[in-house]
C-alpha positions as CSV (number, residue, x, y, z in Angstrom):
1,X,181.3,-14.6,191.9
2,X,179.2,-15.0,188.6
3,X,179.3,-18.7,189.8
4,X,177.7,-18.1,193.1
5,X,174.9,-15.4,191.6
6,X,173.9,-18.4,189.4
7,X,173.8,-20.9,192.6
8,X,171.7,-18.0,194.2
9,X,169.4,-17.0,191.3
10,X,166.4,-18.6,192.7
11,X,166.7,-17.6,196.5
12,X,168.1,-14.0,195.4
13,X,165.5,-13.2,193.3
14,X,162.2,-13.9,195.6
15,X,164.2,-12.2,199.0
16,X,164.3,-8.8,196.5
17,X,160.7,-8.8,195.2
18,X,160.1,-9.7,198.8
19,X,162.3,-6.3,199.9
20,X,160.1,-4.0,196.9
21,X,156.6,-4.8,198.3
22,X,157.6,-4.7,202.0
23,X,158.9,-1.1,201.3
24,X,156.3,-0.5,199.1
25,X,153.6,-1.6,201.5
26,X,155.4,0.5,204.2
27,X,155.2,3.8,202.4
28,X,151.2,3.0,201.3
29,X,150.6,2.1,204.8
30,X,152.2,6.0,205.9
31,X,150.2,7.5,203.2
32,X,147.1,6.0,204.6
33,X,148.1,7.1,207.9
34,X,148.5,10.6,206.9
35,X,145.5,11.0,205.0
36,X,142.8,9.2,207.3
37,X,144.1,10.4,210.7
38,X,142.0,13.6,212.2
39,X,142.9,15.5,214.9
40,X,140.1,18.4,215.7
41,X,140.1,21.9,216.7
42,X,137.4,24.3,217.5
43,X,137.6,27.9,215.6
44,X,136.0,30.6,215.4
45,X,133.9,30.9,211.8
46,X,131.9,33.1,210.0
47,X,129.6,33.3,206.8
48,X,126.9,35.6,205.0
49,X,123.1,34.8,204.1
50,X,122.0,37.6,202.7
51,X,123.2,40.3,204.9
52,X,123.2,38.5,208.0
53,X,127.0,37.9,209.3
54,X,126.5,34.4,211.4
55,X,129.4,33.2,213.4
56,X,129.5,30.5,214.8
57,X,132.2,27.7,216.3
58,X,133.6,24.9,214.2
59,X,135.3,21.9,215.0
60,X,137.2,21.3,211.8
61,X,138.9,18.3,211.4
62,X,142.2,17.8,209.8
63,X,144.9,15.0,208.8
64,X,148.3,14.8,209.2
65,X,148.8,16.8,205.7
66,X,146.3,19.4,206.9
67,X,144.1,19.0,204.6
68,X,140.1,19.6,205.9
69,X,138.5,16.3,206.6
70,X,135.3,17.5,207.9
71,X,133.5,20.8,209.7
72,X,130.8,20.7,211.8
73,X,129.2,23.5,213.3
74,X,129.0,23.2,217.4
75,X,126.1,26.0,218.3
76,X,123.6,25.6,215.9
77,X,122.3,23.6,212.6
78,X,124.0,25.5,209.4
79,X,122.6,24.2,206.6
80,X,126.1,24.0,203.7
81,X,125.6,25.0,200.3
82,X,128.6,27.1,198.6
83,X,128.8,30.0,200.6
84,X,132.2,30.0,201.7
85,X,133.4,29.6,205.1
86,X,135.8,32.0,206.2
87,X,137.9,30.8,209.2
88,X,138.2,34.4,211.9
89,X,140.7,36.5,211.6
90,X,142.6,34.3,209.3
91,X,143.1,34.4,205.7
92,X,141.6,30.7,205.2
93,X,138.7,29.8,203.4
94,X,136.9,26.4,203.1
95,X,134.5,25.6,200.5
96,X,131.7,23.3,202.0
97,X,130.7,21.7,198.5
98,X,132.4,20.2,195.2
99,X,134.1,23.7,192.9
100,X,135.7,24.4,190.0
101,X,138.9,26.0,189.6
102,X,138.9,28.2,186.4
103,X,142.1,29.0,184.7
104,X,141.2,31.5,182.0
105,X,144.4,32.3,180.4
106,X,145.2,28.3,179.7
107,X,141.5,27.9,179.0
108,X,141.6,25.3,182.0
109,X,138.8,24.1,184.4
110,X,139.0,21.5,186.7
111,X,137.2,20.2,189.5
112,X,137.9,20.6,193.2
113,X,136.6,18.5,196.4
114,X,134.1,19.8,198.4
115,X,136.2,21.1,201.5
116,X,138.7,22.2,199.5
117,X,140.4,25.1,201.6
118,X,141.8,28.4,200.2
119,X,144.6,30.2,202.3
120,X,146.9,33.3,201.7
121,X,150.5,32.9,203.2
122,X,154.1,34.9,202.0
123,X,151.2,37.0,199.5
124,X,150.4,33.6,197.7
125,X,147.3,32.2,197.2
126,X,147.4,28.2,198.0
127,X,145.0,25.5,197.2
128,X,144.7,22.7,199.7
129,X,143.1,19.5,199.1
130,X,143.3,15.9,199.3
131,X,146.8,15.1,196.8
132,X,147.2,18.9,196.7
133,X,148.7,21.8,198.5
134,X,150.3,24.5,196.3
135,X,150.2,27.8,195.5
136,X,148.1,29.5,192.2
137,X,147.5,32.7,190.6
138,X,145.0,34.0,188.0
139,X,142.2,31.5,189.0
140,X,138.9,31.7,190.7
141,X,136.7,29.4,191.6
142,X,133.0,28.7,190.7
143,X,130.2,27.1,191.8
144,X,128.6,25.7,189.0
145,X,125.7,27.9,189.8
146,X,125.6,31.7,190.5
147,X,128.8,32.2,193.0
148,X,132.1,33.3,191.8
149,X,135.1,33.2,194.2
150,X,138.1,35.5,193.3
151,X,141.6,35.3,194.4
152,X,142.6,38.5,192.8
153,X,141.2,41.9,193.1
154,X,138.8,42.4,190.8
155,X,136.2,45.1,189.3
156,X,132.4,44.3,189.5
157,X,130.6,45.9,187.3
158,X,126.5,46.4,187.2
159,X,124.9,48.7,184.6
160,X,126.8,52.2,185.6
161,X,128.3,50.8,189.3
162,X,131.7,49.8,189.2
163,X,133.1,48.1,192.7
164,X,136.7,47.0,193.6
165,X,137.0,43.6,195.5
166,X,139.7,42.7,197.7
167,X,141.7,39.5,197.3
168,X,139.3,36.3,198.4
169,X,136.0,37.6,198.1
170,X,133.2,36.5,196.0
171,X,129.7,37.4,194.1
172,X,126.5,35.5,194.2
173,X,123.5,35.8,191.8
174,X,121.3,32.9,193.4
175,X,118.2,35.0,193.7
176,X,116.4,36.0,190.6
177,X,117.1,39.9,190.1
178,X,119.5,40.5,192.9
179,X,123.2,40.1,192.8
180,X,125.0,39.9,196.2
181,X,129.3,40.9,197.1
182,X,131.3,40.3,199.8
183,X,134.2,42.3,199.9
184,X,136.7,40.6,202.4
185,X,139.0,43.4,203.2
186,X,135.9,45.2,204.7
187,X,134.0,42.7,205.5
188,X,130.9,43.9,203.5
189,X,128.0,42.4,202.3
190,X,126.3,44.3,199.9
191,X,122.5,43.4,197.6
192,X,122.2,44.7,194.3
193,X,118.6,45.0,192.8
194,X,119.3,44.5,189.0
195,X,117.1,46.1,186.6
196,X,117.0,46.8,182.8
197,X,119.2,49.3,183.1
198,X,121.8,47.1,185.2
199,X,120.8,43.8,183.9
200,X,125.0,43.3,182.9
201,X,126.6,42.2,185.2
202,X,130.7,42.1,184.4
203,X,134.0,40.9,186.4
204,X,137.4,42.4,185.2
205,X,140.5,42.0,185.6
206,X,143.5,42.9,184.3
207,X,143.4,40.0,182.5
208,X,140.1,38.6,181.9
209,X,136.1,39.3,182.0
210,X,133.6,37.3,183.1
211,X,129.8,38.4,181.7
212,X,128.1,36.9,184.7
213,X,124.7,36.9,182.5
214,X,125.6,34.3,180.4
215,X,128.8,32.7,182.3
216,X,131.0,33.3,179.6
217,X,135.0,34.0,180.0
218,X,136.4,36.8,177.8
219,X,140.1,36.4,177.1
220,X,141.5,38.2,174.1
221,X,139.1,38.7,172.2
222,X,137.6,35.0,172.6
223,X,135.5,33.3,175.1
224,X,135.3,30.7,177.3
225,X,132.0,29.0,178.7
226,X,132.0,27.7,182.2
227,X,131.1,24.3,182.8
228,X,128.8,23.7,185.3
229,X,128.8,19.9,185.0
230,X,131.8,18.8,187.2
231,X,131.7,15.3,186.4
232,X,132.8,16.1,182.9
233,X,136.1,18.1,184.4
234,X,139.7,16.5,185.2
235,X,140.1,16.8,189.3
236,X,142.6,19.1,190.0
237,X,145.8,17.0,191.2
238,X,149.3,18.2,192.0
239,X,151.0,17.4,188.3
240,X,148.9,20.4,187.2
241,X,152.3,23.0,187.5
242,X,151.8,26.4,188.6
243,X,153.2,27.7,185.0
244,X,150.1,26.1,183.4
245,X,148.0,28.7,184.9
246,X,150.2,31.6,184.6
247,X,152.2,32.1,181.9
């Protein structure tokens, strides 16, 4: 036998190398397949400017992993910064431009592609993007600007005003002296004037604050700042575990 392996060294050796790239050239090609093929569906979608609720239809396009590949509205021009679209009556979310996902108990940021899509399911909150699709808690998501996406509930608080959010809803301080909310549960809108008397602006949780004034995360008595330069941030890829974030 040892005799024959010899004999065969040369031929063996090339057929197997041969065998490892054809398999491995088989599962790239699937992977490829999966992530560039689309199929499209038109849904029903909605978003807030100011307080102006405009829905619209979307044909959304998907891969074989399900992850959003592209949206494009079908009545009308939207122009797409980071307001978040919300998919109808579904708990989905999709977030037209490049996030981060903050992790405030590891002290953790990382960036996330534009149309990245958020979605409830089994009371878990999933993140779903190209190389990723798994569930997190105690994370939001943030602009890089003045918007602030939560996927806990959460207490805003302005000067004296204190307002619970629901799960998946978000704030927005884009315009000098006015701070915006949408509460998703209610499907609210809601513009704040701020003044000097509510010129704080906090986010609580039961484990965290955010001072939305100087986009600093308070954790135990330390504090975070957010980065607003995502090209300095890891991307968010599936290694990250779930444990990372919460313990």
């Amino acid at each position: 036998m040892k005799q024959f392996i010899k004999e065969k060294y040369n031929i063996l050796i090339p057929v197997f190398l041969g065998v490892v790239i054809l398999i491995a050239l088989f599962l790239y090609g699937r992977e490829y397949r999966n992530n560039r093929y689309a199929y499209e569906k038109e849904q029903d979608v909605y978003q807030y400017f100011s307080k102006n609720k405009i829905e619209y239809k979307a044909t959304i396009s998907r891969n074989r992993k399900d992850v959003v590949l592209d949206i494009k509205s079908k009545d009308f021009n939207v122009s797409l910064d980071s307001t978040p679209i919300y998919i109808k009556d579904n708990d989905k979310v999709i977030f037209p431009k490049e996030m981060s996902a903050v992790f405030p108990i590891k002290d953790r940021q990382y960036a996330v592609n534009a149309l990245t899509e958020i979605y409830k399911k089994n009371d878990l909150y999933y993140l779903n993007q190209k190389g990723i699709n798994k569930s997190f808690d105690y994370m939001f998501l943030y602009d890089g600007k003045d918007l602030y996406f939560f996927i806990d509930t959460v207490t805003l608080k302005v000067g004296d005003k204190e307002i619970t959010l629901s799960p998946m809803s978000y704030i927005d301080c884009s315009y000098l002296n006015l701070l915006s909310y949408y509460d998703k549960e209610s499907d609210t809108y809601e513009i704040i004037e701020l003044n000097s008397n509510s010129s704080t602006v906090l986010v609580e949780t039961k484990y965290m604050t955010i001072d939305v004034s100087s986009d600093e995360i308070i954790y135990k008595d330390d504090f975070t700042m957010l980065i607003n330069n995502f090209s300095s941030l890891p991307k968010l890829v599936d290694n990250i575990e779930n444990s990372e974030a919460s313990n």
